[in-house]
C-alpha positions, 0 to 999 in steps of 0.5 A: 507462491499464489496471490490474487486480488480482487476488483475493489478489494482490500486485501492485508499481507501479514507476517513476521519480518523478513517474510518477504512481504516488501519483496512482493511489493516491489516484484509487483510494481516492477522494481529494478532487480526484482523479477519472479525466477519462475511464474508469472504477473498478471494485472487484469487477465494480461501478462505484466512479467516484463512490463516495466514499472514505467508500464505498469504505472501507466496500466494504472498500479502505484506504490507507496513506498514503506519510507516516502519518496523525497521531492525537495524543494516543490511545494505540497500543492505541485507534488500533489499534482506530479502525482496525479499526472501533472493533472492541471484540470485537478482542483484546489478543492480536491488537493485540499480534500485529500490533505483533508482524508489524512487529517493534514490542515491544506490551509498549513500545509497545501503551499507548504515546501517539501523539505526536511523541515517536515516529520516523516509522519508528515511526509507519509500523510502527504505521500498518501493524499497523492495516491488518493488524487492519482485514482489508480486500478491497484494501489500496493500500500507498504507499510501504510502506518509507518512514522504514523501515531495512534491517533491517525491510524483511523485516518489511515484506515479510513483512506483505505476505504475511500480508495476503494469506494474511488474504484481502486484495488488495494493490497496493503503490507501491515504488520497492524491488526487495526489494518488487516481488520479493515480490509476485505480479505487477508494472507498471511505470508512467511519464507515467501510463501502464501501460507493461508488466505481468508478472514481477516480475523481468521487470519489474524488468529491463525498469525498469533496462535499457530505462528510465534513462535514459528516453524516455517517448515511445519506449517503445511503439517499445522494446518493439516 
């Protein structure tokens, strides 16, 4: 398969489940057992195959997991900071701000403890205000929406954006349309391939008209 993400790019990988999308995900991150069997991984012209994800974080990517991590115990404010690097010079005001950007009052939750007591919906919002706080060159968001209502999905949407205008490179795992349309650029993946990269909404079209149901092995013939 063939991938490229821009500078200041958001970038949807769509498909059906099962296509391997969280796959590329993890093999992009560095993920223990995940390793292309050929080709390489390049991050800003330089070969990142081997690096692992120690080194890759600290070259500035970031995952954000489909169900997020579990630090139990810490409070809102200290994971914020854990994932901003134990940044001590990072303001209140900008914790606060970023609880703002995923629609979580600070004044209920900053001091909050993370623990089961909290949704899963909760726990996602929170995961997504530390990566904003954590400003990295390529941000790999899985499944952004997930545990998250309707209601909030334009919260989702709209921290996407601001990750971009903060300089970072997004590329986003959805199955939402919503999201695909939000970005700058979309590929739709299927069997671990790269079937088609363009429009969002050509994408999105191309998924529903040609794609359910699917014939993984005629898709070359398809498009021809």
């Amino acid at each position: 398969m063939n991938l490229e993400v821009g500078e200041r790019e958001i970038h949807s990988v769509i498909g059906p489940n099962g296509a391997g999308k969280s796959t590329l995900a993890y093999l992009l991150m560095g993920i223990s057992g995940y390793c292309p069997q050929e080709g390489s991984v390049y991050f800003n012209e330089r070969d990142i195959t081997k690096f692992t994800i120690t080194q890759r974080a600290k070259h500035g990517i970031t995952l954000a997991w489909q169900e997020p991590a579990r630090f139990e115990g810490l409070t809102v404010y200290d994971y914020l900071l854990i994932g901003a690097g134990g940044n001590g010079k990072l303001s209140e005001n900008t914790l606060r701000h970023a609880l703002d950007m995923v629609n979580l009052s600070p004044e209920k939750y900053l001091y909050r403890e993370v623990s089961e007591a909290l949704s899963g919906g909760e726990r996602k919002r929170i995961e997504l205000a530390s990566i904003f706080t954590m400003k990295n060159k390529l941000v790999i968001l899985d499944e952004p929406d997930s545990g998250i209502d309707a209601v909030s999905l334009k919260e989702v949407i709209a921290l996407i954006h601001n990750l971009k205008k903060n300089g970072s490179s997004v590329l986003v795992i959805t199955h939402r349309e919503e999201i695909a349309a939000a970005s700058d650029k979309a590929s739709l993946m299927c069997d671990g391939i790269i079937v088609k990269t363009g429009s969002p909404a050509g994408i999105s079209d191309f998924f529903k008209d040609k794609c359910k149901p699917c014939d993984v092995e005629t898709y070359a013939i398809k498009e021809e």
